[in-house]
N, C-alpha and C positions, 0 to 999 in steps of 0.2 A: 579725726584726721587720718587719711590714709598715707601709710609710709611706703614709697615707692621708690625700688631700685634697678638698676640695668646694669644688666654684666655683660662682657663678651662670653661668646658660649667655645667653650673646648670643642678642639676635635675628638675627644677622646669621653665625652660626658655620653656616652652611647642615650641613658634615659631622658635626657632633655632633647639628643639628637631625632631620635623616638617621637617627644612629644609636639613637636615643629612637624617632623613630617607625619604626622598624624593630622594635625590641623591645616597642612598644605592638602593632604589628600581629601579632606573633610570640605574642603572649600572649594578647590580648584579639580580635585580628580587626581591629582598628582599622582603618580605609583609613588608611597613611602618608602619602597627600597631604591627608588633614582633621588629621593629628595636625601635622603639619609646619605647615599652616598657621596653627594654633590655637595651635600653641608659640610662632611668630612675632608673634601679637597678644599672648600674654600674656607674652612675655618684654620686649616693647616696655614694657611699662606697670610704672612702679617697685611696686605695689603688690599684684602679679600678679607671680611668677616661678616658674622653673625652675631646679634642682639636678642637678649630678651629682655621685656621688663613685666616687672615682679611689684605688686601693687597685697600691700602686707603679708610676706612669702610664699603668693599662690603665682606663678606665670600667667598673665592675661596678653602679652603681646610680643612683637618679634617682628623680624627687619634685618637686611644685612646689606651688603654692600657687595657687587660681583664685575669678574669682567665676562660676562657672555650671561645674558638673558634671552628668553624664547621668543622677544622680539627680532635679535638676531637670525633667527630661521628663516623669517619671513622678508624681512628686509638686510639683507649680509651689508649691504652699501653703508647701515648704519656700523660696521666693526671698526669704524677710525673711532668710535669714542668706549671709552671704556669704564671702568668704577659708575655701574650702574645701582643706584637705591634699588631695593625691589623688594618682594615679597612682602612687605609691610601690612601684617594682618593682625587682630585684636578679636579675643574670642567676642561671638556674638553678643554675649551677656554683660561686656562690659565697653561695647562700641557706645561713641557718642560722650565720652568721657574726656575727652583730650588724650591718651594715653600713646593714640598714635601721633600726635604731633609733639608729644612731650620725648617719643621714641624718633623721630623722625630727627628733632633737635640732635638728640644725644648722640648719632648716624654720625650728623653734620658736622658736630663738633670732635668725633674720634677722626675724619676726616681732614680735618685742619691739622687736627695733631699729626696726623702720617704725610704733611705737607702734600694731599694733592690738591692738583690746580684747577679743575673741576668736577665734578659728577653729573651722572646725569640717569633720568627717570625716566616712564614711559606713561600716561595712565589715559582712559577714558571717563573717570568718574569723578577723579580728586584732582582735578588740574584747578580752581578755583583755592583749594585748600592750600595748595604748593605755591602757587602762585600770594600768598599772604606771608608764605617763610621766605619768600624771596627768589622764588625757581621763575626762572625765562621760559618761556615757551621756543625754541625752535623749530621746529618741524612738525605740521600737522597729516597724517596720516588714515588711510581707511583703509581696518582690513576686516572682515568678515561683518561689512555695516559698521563696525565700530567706529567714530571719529577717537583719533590716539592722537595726543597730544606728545612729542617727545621735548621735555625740557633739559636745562640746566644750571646749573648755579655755582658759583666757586663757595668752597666752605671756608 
């Protein structure tokens, strides 16, 4: 039986900050030194954070919670809602495990704790999966081919 746990990540843990944007770059292209940096302001701020979970002491996955994601860029009109889910990634070798939804929970329920009154996500792939924890669909969107689904949910 695997023992799994999730911690909020410090702003100050520079190697775990390290290893996040290591895997955001590895995935997405990210520069590690904008991810590193931006982890830093939003793990500073209680209302803004960062997750990781930890599947018998090794990090397999990660997730946090922001107000300005790089959907914003594209569409500003979306800036009226804010505490957006994001980044929610799970190394390759252990996708398919549940781990992101068992991480996605964990999001949803530090967010009930800091009493907000919605959140809200963006995805093109996993809108079926969110959609099963209880996330609305409002607004469907197409940008680069993509169809993007922007949802929401109160936690």
């Amino acid at each position: 039986m695997n023992h799994i746990d999730i911690k909020l990540v410090a702003s100050d843990d520079h190697s775990v900050l390290s290893l996040i944007a290591d895997w955001y770059h590895d995935e997405w292209g990210i520069p590690v030194a904008d991810t590193v940096n931006n982890l830093r302001a939003v793990t500073a701020d209680i209302y803004q954070f960062q997750m990781l979970l930890f599947v018998n002491g090794r990090a397999v996955a990660t997730g946090g919670v922001y107000d300005h994601v790089g959907l914003l860029n594209h569409k500003p009109e979306l800036n009226i809602y804010k505490k957006w889910l994001a980044q929610l990634y799970t190394i390759p070798g252990e996708r398919g495990n549940g781990y992101g939804i068992r991480l996605c929970k964990q999001i949803q329920d530090h967010c009930r704790a800091l009493a907000l009154e919605k959140i809200y996500l963006f995805t093109h792939t996993a809108g079926p999966m969110y959609q099963k924890l209880g996330w609305s669909i409002i607004q469907r969107l197409t940008i680069s081919n993509r169809n993007i689904a922007v949802m929401e949910k109160t936690p």
